[in-house]
C-alpha positions in Angstrom: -2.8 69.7 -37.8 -4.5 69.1 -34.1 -6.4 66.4 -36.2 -2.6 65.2 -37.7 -1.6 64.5 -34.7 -4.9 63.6 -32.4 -5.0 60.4 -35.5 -1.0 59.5 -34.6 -1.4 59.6 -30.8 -4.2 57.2 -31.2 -2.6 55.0 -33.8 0.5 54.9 -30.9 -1.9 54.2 -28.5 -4.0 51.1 -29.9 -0.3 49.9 -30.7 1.2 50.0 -27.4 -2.1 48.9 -26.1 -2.3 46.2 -28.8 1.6 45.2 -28.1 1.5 45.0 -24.3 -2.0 43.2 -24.1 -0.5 40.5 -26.0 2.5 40.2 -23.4 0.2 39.9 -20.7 -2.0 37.4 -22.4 1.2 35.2 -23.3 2.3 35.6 -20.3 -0.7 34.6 -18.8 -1.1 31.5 -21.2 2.2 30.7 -20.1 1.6 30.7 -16.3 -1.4 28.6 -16.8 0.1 26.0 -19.3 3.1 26.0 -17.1 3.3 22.9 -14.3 3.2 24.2 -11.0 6.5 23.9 -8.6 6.6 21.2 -6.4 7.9 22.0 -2.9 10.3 19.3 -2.1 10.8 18.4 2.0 14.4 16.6 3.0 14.2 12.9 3.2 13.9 10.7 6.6 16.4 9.2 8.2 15.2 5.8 6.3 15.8 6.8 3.1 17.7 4.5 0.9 17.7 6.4 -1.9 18.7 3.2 -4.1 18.1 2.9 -8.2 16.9 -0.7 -8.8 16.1 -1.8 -12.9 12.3 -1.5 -11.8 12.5 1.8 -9.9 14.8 4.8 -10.0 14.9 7.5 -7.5 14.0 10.8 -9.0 14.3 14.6 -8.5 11.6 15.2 -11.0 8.2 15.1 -9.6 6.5 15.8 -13.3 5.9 12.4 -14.8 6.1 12.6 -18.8 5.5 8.5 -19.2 4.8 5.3 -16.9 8.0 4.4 -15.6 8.7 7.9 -14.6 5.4 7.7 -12.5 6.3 4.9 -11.0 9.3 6.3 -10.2 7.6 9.2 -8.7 5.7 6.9 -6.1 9.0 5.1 -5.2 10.4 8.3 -4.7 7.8 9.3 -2.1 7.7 6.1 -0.2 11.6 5.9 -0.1 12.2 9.3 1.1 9.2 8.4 3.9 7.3 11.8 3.6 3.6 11.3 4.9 2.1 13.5 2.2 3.3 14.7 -1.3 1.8 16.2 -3.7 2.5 16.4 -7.8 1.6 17.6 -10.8 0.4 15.8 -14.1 1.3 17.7 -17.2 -0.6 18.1 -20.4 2.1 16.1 -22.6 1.3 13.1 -20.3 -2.4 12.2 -21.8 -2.6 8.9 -19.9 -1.3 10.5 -17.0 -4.0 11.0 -14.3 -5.7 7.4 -15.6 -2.6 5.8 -14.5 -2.8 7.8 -10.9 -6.3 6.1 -11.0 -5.2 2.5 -11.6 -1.6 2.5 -9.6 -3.6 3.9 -6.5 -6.9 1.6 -7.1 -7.7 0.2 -3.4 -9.1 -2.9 -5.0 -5.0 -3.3 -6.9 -3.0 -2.3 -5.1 -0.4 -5.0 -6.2 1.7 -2.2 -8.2 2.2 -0.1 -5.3 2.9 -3.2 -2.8 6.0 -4.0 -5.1 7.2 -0.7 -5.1 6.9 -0.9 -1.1 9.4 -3.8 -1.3 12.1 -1.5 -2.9 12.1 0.6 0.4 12.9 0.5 4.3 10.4 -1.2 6.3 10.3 1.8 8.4 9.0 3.9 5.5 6.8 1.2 3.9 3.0 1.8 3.8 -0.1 0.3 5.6 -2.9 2.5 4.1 -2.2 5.0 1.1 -4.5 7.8 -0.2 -4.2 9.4 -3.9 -6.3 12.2 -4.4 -6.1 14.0 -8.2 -8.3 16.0 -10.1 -8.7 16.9 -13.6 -6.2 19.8 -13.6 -3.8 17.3 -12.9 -2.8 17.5 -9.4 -1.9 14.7 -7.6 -1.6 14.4 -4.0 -0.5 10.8 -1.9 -1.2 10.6 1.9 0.9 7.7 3.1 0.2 6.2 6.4 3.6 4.2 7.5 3.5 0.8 8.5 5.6 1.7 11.8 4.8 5.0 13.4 7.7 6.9 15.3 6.6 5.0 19.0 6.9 1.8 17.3 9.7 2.4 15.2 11.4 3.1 18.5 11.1 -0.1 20.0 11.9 -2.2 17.2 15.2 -0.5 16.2 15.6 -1.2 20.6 14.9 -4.7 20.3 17.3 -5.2 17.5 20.0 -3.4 19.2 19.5 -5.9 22.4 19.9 -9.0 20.3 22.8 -7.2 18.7 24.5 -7.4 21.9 23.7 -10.4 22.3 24.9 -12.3 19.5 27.1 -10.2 17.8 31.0 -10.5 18.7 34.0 -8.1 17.9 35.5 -9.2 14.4 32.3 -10.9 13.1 32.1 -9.8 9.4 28.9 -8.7 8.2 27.9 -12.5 7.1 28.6 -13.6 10.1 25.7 -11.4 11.6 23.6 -11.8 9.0 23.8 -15.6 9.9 23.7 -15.0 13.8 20.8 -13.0 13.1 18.8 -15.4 10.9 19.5 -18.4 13.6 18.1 -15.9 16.6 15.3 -14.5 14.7 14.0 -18.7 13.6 14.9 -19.9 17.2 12.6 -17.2 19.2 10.0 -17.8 16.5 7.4 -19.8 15.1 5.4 -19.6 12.0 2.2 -18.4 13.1 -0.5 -20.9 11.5 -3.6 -18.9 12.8 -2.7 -15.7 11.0 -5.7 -14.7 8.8 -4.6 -11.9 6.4 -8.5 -10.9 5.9 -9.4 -10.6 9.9 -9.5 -7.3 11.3 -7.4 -8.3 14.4 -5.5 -11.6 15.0 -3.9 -12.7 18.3 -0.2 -12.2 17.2 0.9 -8.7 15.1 2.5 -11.5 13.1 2.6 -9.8 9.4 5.2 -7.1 11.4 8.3 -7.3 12.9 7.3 -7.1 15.9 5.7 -10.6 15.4 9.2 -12.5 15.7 10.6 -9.8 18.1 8.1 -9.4 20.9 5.6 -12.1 20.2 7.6 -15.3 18.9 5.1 -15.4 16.0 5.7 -14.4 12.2 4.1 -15.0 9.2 6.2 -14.5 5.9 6.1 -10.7 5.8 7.3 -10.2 9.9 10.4 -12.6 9.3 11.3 -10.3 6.3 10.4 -7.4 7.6 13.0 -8.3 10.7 16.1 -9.4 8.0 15.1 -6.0 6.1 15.8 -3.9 9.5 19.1 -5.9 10.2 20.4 -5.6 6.7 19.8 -1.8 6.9 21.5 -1.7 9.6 24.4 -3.1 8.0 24.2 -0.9 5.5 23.7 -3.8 3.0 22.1 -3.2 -0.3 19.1 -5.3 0.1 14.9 -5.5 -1.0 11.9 -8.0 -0.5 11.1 -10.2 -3.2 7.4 -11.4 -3.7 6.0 -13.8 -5.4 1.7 -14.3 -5.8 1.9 -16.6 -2.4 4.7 -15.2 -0.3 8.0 -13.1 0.3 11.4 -12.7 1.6 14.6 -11.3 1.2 17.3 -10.5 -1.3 20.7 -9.0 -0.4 23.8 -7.9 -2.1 27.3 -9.2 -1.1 29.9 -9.7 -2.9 28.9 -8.4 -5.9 26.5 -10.4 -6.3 22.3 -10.7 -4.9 21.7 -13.6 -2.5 18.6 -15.1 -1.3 17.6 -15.4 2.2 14.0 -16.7 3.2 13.7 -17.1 6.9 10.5 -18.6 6.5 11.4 -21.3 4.9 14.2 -21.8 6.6 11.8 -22.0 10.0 9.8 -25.3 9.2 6.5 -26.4 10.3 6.7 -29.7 11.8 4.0 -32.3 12.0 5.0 -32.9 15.8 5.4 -29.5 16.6 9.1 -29.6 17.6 11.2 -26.4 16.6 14.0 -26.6 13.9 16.6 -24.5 12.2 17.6 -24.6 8.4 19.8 -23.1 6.3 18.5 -24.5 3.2 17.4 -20.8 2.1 20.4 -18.5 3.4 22.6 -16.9 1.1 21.7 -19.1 -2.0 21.5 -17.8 -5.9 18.8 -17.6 -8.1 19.6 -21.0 -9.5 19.8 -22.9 -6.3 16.3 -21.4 -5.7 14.6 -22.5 -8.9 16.4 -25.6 -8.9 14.2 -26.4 -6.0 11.2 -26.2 -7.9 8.7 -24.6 -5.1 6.0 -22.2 -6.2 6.0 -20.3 -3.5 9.3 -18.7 -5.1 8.5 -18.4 -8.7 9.2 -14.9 -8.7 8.8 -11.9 -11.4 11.8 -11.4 -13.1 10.6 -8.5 -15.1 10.2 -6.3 -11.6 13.2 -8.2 -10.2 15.2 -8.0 -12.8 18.3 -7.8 -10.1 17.8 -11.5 -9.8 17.7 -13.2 -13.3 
């Protein structure tokens, strides 16, 4: 009988043990297949937090294709955090490849576009992708304009404000006040070299055109960007492979503004103001027929 029953306490035994060994090995399997959580921090004060055809603001930070990815790194730039960090899951195959060739330092051109979808103030001038094979993924963004600088811009604007701006102007009146301000206190800065380590003017910023009087394409955009923030106008920078500038909506409708060509260079030197390039469509633009606009329309797809 001891024997009886020495075999049926065993027999319950290995079966608890057998039972409960595979729970904890499930659950194991399960913590480690699992993605971890992401800790999400609240956005800056920047944030646009806009959905444009190219690039959709998400709250899911695990990437199952491409265009959530990308979405992903818009995210992150839009909501202006300085580091991030997600995970790649194992139903995403390509996933940490396309980490690799979005954050390539030597192409970069996918990550400058999504930088035109977001404020100035939380655009990038260096950004930093680590990942390993596990699939985590972490972006250090260094901002274009840090907290000291940002400061003084948003200062500067607010004195030209009061300035030009007059009770009952609507908001196309100070768009156009603005544009006329920003081309007659500036000029395009024709020593600006892109590849030098330092130039005389900080002319590829805004405060090129607010502080210095000098812009190159991307400081006269980067200065209509701010004002039309401000305004709390729906607005991004268009690019094309040889320059940039501004779209805006109003009206129900996107406009073109391009300050830069609306701020000549002159043979003789003398300073002038056009309107040629404010508030046009994307028909008036291409009816012009000028490279320097011949634009994506499968990443601006706002403007076809």
């Amino acid at each position: 009988m001891k024997r009886i029953l020495t075999i049926i306490v065993c027999l319950v035994l290995l079966t608890l043990t057998f039972i409960y060994n595979n729970k904890i090995a499930n659950r194991l399997a399960d913590y480690f297949k699992s993605t971890p959580n992401v800790s999400i921090l609240p956005k800056n004060q920047y944030a646009k937090s806009k959905d444009y055809k190219y690039v959709q603001i998400t709250e899911n930070f695990t990437p199952y294709n491409y265009q959530e990815l990308l979405n992903v790194f818009y995210t992150i730039l839009d909501s202006g955090y300085d580091t991030f960090t997600f995970y790649c899951p194992d139903e995403y195959s390509d996933c940490i490849k396309d980490v690799e060739s979005i954050s390539n330092p030597d192409n970069i051109e996918t990550l400058t576009t999504i930088g035109n979808f977001v404020s100035p103030y939380n655009n990038f001038s260096t950004l930093k992708v680590k990942y390993d094979t596990a699939g985590e993924v972490t972006v250090e963004v260094t901002h274009l304009y840090n907290k000291e600088e940002i400061i003084k811009i948003s200062n500067k604007v607010d004195s030209i404000w009061k300035e030009i701006i007059t009770d009952g102007m609507e908001n196309l009146d100070i768009i156009y006040a603005f544009h006329d301000y920003v081309i007659n206190h500036t000029q395009y800065d024709q020593e600006f070299d892109e590849k030098a380590e330092h130039n005389k003017h900080d002319s590829s910023r805004a405060f090129g055109p607010l502080y210095e009087g000098y812009a190159i394409c991307s400081g006269y955009t980067d200065v209509m960007a701010i004002l039309l923030d401000k305004l709390g106008i729906n607005n991004y920078k268009i690019a094309s492979d040889t320059h940039v500038w501004n779209v805006f909506y109003f009206n129900d409708k996107w406009w073109h503004v391009d300050l830069t060509w609306d701020d000549p260079v002159t043979k003789d030197g003398t300073n002038r103001l056009e309107h040629t390039f404010f508030k046009i469509d994307t028909e008036t633009l291409e009816n012009f027929k000028i490279d320097n606009h011949a634009f994506n329309k499968a990443i601006y797809q706002e403007l076809k």
